[in-house]
Structure formats: structure tokens, C-alpha cells
TORGUNU-689801 format. One record per residue (C-alpha): residue number from 1; residue in one letter; x, z, y. Coordinates in steps of 0.5 Angstrom, whole numbers, padded with zeros to 4 digits. Layout:
{nr: NUM rest: a x: X z: Z y: Y}
...
# end
This chain:
{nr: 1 rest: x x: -0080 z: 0094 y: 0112}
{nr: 2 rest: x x: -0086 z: 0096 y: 0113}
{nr: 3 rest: x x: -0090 z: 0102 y: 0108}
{nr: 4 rest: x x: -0095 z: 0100 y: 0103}
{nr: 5 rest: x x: -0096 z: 0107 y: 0101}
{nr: 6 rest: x x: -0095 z: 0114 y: 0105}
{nr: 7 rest: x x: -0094 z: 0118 y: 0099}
{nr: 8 rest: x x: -0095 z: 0126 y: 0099}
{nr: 9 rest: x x: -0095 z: 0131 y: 0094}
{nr: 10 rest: x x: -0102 z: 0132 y: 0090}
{nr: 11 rest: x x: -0107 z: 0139 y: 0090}
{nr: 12 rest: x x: -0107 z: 0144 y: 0096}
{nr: 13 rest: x x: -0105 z: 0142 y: 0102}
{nr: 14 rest: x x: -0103 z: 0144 y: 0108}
{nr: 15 rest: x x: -0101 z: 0144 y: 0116}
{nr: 16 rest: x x: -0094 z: 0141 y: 0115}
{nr: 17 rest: x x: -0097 z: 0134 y: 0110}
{nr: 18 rest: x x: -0103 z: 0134 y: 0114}
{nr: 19 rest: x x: -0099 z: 0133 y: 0120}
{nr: 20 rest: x x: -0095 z: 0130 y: 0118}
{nr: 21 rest: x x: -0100 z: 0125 y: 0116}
{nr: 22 rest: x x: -0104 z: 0123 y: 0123}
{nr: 23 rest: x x: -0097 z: 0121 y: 0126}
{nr: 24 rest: x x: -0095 z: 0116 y: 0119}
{nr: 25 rest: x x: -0102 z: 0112 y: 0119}
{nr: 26 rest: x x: -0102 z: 0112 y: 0127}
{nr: 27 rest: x x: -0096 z: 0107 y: 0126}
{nr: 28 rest: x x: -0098 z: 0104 y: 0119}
{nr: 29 rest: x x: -0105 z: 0104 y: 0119}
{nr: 30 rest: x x: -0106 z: 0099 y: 0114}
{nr: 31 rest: x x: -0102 z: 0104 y: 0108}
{nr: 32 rest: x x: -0106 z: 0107 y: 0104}
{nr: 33 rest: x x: -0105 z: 0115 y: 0103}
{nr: 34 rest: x x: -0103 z: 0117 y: 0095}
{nr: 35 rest: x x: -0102 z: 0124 y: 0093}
{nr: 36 rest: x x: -0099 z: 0126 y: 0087}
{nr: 37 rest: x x: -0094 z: 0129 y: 0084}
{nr: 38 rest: x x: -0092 z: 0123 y: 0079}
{nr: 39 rest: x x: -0085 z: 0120 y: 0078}
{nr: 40 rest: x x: -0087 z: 0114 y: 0079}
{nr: 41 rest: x x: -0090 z: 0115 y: 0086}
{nr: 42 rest: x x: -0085 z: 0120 y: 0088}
{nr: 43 rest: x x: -0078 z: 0116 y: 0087}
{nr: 44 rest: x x: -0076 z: 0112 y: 0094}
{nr: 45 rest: x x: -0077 z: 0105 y: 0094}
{nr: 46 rest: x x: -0078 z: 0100 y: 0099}
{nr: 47 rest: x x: -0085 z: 0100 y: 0099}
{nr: 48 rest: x x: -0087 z: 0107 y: 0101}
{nr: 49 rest: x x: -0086 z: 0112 y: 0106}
{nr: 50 rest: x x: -0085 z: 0120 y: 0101}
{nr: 51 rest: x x: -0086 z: 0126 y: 0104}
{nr: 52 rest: x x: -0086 z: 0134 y: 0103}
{nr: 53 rest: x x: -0085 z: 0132 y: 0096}
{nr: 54 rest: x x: -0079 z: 0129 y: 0092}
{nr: 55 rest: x x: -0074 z: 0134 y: 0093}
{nr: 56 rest: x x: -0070 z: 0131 y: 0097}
{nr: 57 rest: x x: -0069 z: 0128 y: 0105}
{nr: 58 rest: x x: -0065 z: 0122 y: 0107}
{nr: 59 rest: x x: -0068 z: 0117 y: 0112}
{nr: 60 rest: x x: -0065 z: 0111 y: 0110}
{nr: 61 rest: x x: -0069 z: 0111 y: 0104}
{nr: 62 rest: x x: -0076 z: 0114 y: 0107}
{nr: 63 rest: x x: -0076 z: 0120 y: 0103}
{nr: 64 rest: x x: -0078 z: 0127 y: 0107}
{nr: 65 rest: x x: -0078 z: 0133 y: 0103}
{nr: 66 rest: x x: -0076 z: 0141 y: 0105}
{nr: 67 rest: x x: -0077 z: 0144 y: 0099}
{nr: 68 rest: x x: -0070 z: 0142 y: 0095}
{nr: 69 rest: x x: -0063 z: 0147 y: 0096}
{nr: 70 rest: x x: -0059 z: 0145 y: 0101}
{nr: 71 rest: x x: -0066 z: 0143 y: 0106}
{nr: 72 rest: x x: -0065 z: 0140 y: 0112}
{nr: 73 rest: x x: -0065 z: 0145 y: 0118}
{nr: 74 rest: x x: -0065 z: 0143 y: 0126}
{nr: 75 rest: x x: -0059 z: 0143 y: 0130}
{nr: 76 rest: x x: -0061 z: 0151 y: 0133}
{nr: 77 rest: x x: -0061 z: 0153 y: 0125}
{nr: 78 rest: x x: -0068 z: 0153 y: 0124}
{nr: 79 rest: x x: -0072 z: 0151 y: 0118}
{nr: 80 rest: x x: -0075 z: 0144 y: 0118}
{nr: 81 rest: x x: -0082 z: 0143 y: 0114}
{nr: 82 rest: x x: -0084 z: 0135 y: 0113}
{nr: 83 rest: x x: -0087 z: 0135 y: 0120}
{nr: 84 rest: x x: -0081 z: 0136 y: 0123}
{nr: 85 rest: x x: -0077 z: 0131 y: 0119}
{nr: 86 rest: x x: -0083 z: 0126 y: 0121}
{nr: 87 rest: x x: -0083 z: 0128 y: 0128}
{nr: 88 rest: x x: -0076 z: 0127 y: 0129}
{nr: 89 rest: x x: -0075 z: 0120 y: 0125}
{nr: 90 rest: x x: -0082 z: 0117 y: 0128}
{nr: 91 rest: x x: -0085 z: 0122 y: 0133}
{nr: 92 rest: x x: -0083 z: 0117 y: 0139}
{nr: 93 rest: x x: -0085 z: 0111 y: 0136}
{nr: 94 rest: x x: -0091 z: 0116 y: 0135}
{nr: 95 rest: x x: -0091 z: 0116 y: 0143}
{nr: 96 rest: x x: -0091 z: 0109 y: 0144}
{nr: 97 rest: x x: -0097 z: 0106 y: 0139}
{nr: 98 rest: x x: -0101 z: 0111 y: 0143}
{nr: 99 rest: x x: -0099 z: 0107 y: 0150}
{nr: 100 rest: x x: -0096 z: 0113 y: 0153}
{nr: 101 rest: x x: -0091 z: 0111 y: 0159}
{nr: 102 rest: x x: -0084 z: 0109 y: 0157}
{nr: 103 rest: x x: -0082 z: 0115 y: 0163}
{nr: 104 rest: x x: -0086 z: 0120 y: 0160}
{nr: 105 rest: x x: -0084 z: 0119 y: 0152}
{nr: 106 rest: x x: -0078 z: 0124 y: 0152}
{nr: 107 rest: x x: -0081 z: 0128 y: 0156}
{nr: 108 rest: x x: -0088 z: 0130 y: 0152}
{nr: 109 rest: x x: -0084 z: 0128 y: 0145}
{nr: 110 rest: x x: -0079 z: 0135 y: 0147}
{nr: 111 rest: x x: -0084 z: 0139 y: 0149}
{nr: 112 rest: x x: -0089 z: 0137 y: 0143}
{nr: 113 rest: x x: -0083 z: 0138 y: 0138}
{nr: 114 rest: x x: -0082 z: 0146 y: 0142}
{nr: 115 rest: x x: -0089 z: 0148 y: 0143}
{nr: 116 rest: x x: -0093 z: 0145 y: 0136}
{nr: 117 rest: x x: -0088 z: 0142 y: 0132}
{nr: 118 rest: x x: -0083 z: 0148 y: 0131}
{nr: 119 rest: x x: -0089 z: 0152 y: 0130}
{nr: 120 rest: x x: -0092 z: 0149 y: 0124}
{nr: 121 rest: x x: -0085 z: 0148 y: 0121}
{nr: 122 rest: x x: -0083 z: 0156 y: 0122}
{nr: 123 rest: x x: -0090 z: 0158 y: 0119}
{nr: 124 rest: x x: -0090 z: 0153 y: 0113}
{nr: 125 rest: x x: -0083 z: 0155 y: 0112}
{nr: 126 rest: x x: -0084 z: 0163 y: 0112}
{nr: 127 rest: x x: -0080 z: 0163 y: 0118}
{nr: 128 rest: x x: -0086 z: 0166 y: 0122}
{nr: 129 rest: x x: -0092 z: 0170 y: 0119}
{nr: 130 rest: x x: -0099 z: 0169 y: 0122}
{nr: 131 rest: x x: -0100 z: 0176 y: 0124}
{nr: 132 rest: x x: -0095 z: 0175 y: 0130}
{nr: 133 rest: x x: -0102 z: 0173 y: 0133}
{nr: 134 rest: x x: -0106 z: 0180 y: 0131}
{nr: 135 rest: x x: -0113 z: 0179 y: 0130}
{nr: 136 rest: x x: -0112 z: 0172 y: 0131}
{nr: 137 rest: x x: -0108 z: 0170 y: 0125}
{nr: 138 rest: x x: -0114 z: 0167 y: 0122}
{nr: 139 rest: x x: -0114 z: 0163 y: 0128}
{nr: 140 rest: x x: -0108 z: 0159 y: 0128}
{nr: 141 rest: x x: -0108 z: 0152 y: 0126}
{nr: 142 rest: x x: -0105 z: 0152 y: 0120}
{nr: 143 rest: x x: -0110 z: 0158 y: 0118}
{nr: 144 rest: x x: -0116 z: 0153 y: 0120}
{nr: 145 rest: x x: -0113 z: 0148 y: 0116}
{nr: 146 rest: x x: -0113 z: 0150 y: 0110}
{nr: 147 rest: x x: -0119 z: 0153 y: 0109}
{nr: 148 rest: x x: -0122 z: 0146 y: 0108}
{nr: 149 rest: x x: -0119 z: 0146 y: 0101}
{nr: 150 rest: x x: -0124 z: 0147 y: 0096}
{nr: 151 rest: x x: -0126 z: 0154 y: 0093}
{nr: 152 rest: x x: -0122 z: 0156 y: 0086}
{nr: 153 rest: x x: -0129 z: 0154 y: 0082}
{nr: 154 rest: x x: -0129 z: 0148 y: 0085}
{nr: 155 rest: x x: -0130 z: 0142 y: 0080}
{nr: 156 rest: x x: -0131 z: 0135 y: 0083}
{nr: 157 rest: x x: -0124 z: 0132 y: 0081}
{nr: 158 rest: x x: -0125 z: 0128 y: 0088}
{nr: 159 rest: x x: -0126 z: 0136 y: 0093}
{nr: 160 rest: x x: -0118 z: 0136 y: 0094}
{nr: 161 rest: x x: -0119 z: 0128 y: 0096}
{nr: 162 rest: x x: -0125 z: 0130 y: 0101}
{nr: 163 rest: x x: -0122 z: 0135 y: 0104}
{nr: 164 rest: x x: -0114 z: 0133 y: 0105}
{nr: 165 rest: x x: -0118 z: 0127 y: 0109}
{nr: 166 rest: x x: -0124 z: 0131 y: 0112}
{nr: 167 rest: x x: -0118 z: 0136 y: 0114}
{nr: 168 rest: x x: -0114 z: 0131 y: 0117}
{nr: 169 rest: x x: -0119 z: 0128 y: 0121}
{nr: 170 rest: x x: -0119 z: 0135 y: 0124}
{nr: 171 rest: x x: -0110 z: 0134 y: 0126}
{nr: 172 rest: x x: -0111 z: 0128 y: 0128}
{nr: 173 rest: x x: -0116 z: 0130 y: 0134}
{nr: 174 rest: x x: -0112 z: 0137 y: 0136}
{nr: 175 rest: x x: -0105 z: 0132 y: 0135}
{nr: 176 rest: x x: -0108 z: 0127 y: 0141}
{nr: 177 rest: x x: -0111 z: 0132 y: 0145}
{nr: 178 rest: x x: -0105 z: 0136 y: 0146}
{nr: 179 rest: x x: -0102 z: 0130 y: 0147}
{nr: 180 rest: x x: -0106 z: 0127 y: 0152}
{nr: 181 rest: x x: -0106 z: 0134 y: 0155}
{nr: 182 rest: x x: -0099 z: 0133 y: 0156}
{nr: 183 rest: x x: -0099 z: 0127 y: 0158}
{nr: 184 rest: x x: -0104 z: 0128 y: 0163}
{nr: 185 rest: x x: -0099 z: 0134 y: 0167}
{nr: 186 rest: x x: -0094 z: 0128 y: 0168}
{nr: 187 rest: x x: -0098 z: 0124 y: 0171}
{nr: 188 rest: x x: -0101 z: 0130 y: 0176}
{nr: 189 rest: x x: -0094 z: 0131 y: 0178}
{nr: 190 rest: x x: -0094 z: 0126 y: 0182}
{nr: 191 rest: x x: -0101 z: 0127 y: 0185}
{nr: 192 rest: x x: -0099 z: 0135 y: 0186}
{nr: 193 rest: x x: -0092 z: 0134 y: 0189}
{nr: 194 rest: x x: -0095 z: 0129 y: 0195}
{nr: 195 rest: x x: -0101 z: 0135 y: 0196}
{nr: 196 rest: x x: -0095 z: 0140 y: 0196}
{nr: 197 rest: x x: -0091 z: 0136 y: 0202}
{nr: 198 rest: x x: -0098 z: 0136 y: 0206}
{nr: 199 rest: x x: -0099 z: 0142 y: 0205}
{nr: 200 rest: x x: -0092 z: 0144 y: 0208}
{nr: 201 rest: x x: -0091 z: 0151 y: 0210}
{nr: 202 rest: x x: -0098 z: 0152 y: 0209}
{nr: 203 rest: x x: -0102 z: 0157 y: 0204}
{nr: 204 rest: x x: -0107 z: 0153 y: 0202}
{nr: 205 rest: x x: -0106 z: 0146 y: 0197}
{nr: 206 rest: x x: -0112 z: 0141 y: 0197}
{nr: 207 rest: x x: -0112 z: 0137 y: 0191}
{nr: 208 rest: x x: -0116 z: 0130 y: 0191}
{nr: 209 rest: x x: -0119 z: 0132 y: 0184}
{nr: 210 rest: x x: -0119 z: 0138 y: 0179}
{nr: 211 rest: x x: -0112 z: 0136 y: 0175}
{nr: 212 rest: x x: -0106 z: 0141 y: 0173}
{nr: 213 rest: x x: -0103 z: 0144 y: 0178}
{nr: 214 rest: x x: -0098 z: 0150 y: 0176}
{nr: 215 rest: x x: -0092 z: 0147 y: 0173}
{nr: 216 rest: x x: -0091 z: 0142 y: 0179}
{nr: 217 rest: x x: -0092 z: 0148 y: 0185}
{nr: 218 rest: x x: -0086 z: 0152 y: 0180}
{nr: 219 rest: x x: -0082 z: 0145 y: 0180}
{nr: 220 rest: x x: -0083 z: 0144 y: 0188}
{nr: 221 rest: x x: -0081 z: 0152 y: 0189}
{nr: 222 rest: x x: -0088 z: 0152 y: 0193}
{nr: 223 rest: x x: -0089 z: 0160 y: 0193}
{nr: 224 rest: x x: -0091 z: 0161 y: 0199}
{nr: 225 rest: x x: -0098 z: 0157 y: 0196}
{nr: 226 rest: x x: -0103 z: 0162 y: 0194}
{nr: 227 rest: x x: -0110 z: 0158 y: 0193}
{nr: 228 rest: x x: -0112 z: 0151 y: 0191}
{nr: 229 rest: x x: -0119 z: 0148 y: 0193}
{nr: 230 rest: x x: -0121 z: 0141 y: 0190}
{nr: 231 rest: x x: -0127 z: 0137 y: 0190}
{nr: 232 rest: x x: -0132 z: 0137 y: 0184}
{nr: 233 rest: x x: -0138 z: 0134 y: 0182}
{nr: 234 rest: x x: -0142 z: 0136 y: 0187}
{nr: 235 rest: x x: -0139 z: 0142 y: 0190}
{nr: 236 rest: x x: -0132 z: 0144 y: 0192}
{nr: 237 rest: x x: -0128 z: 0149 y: 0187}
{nr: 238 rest: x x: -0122 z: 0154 y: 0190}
{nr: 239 rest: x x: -0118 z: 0157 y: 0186}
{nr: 240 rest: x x: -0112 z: 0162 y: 0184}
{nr: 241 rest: x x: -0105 z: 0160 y: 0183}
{nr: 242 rest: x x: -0102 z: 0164 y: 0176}
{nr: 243 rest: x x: -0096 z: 0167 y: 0177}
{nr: 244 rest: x x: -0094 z: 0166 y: 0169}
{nr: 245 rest: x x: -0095 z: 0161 y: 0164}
{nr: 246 rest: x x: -0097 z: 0166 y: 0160}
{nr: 247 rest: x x: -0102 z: 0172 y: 0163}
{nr: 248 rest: x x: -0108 z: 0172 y: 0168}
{nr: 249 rest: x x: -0104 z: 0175 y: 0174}
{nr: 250 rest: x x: -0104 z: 0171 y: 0180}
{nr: 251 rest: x x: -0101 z: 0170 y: 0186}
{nr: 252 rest: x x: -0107 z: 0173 y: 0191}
{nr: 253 rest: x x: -0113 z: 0175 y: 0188}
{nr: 254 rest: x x: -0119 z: 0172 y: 0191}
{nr: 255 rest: x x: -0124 z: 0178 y: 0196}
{nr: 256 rest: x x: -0126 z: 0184 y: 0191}
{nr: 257 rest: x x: -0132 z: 0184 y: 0195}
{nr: 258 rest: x x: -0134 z: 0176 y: 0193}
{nr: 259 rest: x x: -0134 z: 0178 y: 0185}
{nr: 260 rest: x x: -0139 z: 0176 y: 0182}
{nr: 261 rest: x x: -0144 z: 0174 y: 0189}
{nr: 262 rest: x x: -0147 z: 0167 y: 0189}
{nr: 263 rest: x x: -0151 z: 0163 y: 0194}
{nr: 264 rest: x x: -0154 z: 0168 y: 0200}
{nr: 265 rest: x x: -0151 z: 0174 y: 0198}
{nr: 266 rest: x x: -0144 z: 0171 y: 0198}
{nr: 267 rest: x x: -0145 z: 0167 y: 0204}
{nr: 268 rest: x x: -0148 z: 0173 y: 0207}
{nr: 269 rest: x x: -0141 z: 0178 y: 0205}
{nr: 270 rest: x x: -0136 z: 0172 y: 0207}
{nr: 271 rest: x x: -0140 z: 0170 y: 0213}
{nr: 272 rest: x x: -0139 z: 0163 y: 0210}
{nr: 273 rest: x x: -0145 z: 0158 y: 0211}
{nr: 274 rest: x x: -0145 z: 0153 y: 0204}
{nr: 275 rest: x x: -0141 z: 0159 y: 0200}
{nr: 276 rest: x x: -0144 z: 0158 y: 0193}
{nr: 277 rest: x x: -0140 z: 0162 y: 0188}
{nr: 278 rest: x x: -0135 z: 0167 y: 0186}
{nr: 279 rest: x x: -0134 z: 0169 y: 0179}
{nr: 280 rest: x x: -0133 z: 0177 y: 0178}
{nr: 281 rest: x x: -0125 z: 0176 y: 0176}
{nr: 282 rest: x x: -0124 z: 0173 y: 0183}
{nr: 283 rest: x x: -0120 z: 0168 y: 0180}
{nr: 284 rest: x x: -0125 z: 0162 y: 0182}
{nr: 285 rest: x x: -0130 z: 0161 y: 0187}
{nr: 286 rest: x x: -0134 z: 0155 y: 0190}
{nr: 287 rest: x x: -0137 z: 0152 y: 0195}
{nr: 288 rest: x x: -0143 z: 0147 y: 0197}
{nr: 289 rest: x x: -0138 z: 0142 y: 0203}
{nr: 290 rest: x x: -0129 z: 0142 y: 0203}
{nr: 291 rest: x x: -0130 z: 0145 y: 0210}
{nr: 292 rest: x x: -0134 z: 0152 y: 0207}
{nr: 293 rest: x x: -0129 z: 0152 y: 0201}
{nr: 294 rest: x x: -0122 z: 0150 y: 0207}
{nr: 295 rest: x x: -0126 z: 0157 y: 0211}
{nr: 296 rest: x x: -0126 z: 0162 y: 0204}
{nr: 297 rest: x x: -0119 z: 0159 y: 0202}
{nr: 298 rest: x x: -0116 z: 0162 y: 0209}
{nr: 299 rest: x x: -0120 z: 0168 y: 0209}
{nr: 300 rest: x x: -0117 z: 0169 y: 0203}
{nr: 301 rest: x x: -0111 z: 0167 y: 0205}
{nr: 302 rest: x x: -0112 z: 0172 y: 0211}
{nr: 303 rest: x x: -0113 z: 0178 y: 0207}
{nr: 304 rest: x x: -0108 z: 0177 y: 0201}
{nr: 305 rest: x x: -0103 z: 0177 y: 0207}
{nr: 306 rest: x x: -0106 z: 0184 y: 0210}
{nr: 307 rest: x x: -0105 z: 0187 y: 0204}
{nr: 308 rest: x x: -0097 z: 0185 y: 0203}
# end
């Protein structure tokens, strides 16, 4: 049946509600949010959906909360918060409302669930600290979140409404986007996997766009890739490969002697003609035409295997 209200708990409000709100007003746009901690609002029943309130967890009557003894915990042992309760009973149908392709909903459903979900969980649940993230802690999402609750001296009795939607508004770009960033990767795959079997034994992967790459080069155990040139707007781009998802090293850095030069200096250094660009970090670089930015990539190339 479908929900007349998506019931929350009243006053300050956090990441996991927050959340857990963009996916349930995806599904049933037409329900109206009621926060409040009132008996009456929070004992199940056939017209609403409850969650992160009301003490208890049982799906069959639509009441998600984490807060009772003997809360709810995911297969690995780990605490749920009413994000991931939400996202396990409606995330896929979540997937599907925003159009995504039937082959890729398992897929992004886990690897959201694994890198966004479970994080949001753990930190609402005290299982993770912030301050894992150092001087970023402040930074975090569920940091940012909250700092859209109104200030203790607060006294518009309407602030906590204005700021729960002005804050969900704010979860609902960061949800969608990352989705759509993954869904995004899925859809290159099948782009980079056609470009890495026409590169062959080659160093050099040319994609017809910029899109991402790194993940399908890894699948296909393409090591012997060190660049990729593209074409952009108006120019070409060439590119390094990291060698980790996490840090800046790289395969094969682009020439020290490229850092930092643009147009004539760099054309003049590389002996390359319409050579525009190379940033100081040598890990990206372009060029005016395909040919000028194929001749930087195999230059590269050349040195990089020299120095092997």
C-alpha cells in the first residue's frame, strides 16, 4: 500500500534520517513528511512508512528504527542506522524510479550500500569516529549536514522544519550524484574495454571522450597501458594511469621537463608542434590536434620505458 506519511523523529536531525528521507519521497513523492515523536504519529499502521523512531524494526509493518536493545545488525555484524535499514528494503527500488538500467541495479545498489551507506551507518552508530578523517572530520557529509540545525538560541518554532528540508534538499544532490557517477562508470566500461582491445599490446589507450577509465584498464589486466589521450572541447587531453584507487601514484609520470610549460616553451622542450599544456604535477597534459597529443603520448611513453 502505498505510504500517506514518512514519519521521523522530531527535533535535531541527522545524516541517517536525512538520508534515509531522499530515498522514501523518491519512491512516494505524494506522502508528506511528519516528524514527531507523538504515540499517535509513531505506532505503525497502514498509512505510513516509520523511521529512525518508534523503537522498533520490523518491515512487514514499515517501522525502521536502530535505537531499541536488540537493534538490527547487517550480516558482517555491524550496526545498521535507519539509512541502511531503508536502503536495504527500498534502495533497489530506489535505482529503479531513477531509470537506471536493470543490469547495473546490483551492481550500484552494492557498491553505494559498501562506500556510502555503511559509513553513514557507523558514524550515527558510534562505530566510527569522524576524526578517522584528521583535519577533514568537519568535512564529512554527516559533519556538514548538521551544521543546517539551527543555533541553541534559536526561537522560530518553524527553524528545525526549515532547516530538516534545506539540509535534505543538500542529501538529495550528494545521493544522486554519486549515483549517477557510478552509474556512469558502468556505462564507460563497455567504451574502455573496446578501446583497450584496439590498443592491443600498445602503451597508449585513446578513448573517444573523456569518461572513466581506471577501473575497466584494472578488470581487463591491461598493465602494460601507461597513458590515455582523449579529445575535449577544443583541444585533446593526455593523461596518466593511477596505479591505486586511493593516492596519486601513477604508472608512468609525464616528462620532468614538460612541468609546468604551456604553448611555445613546451612545443619548443618536446619538439612537438600544437603541444599546449603540461601541468607541474605531470599528470596531465594537452595538446592543439590527436596527432600532437598520440606524438607527447609515445614520447612519454619512450622515456618512461628508458628509465625501467
Amino acid at each position: 500500500m502505498t505510504p500517506d506519511f514518512l514519519v521521523t523523529h522530531s527535533g535535531g536531525f541527522h545524516a541517517d534520517e536525512l538520508l534515509s528521507s531522499v530515498i522514501l519521497t523518491r519512491l512516494f513523492p505524494q506522502a508528506r513528511i511528519v516528524r514527531s515523536r507523538a504515540p499517535e504519529w509513531i505506532t505503525p499502521g497502514a498509512d505510513r512508512i516509520i523511521y529512525d523512531v518508534g523503537g522498533a524494526y520490523d518491515a512487514e509493518v514499515r517501522i525502521f528504527d536502530h535505537h531499541q536493545r536488540g537493534a538490527p545488525l547487517r550480516p558482517d555484524g555491524q550496526p545498521y542506522s535507519s539509512f541502511g535499514l531503508i536502503w536495504t528494503h527500498y534502495g533497489r527500488d530506489y535505482l529503479a524510479a531513477l531509470e537506471l538500467p536493470t543490469a547495473h541495479v546490483e551492481s550500484v545498489y552494492a557498491s553505494f550500500d559498501s562506500s556510502f551507506v555503511l559509513p553513514i551507518d557507523l558514524v550515527d552508530n558510534g562505530a566510527l569516529s569522524p576524526a578517522t578523517a584528521g583535519p577533514l572530520a568537519g568535512l564529512t557529509l554527516s559533519a556538514l549536514l548538521e551544521t543546517l540545525k539551527p543555533v541553541f538560541d534559536e526561537t522560530d518554532p518553524e527553524a528545525e522544519t526549515r532547516g530538516f528540508h534545506a539540509a535534505l534538499a543538500i542529501a538529495r544532490t550528494f545521493v544522486e550524484a554519486r549515483i549517477a557517477g557510478s552509474a556512469a562508470k558502468l556505462r564507460a566500461e563497455a567504451l574502455v574495454q573496446k578501446a583497450i582491445v584496439d590498443a592491443g599490446q600498445g602503451h597508449i589507450l585513446e578513448l573517444p571522450m573523456g569518461m572513466p577509465f581506471r577501473s575497466a584498464v584494472v578488470k581487463a589486466g591491461a598493465d602494460q597501458l601507461l597513458f590515455v589521450i582523449h579529445p575535449r572541447d577544443k583541444d585533446w587531453c593526455l593523461t596518466t594511469i593511477r596505479s591505486n584507487d586511493e593516492g596519486f601514484e601513477v604508472r608512468a609520470d609525464l616528462p620532468a621537463a614538460w612541468a609546468g610549460l604551456t604553448n611555445g616553451d613546451l612545443e619548443a622542450v618536446c619538439g612537438i608542434k600544437g603541444a599546449s599544456f603540461c601541468h607541474n604535477g605531470r599528470f596531465i597534459a594537452a595538446a592543439r590536434t590527436r596527432e600532437a597529443a598520440l606524438a607527447m603520448a609515445e614520447l612519454a611513453v619512450n622515456e618512461a620505458i628508458a628509465k625501467e
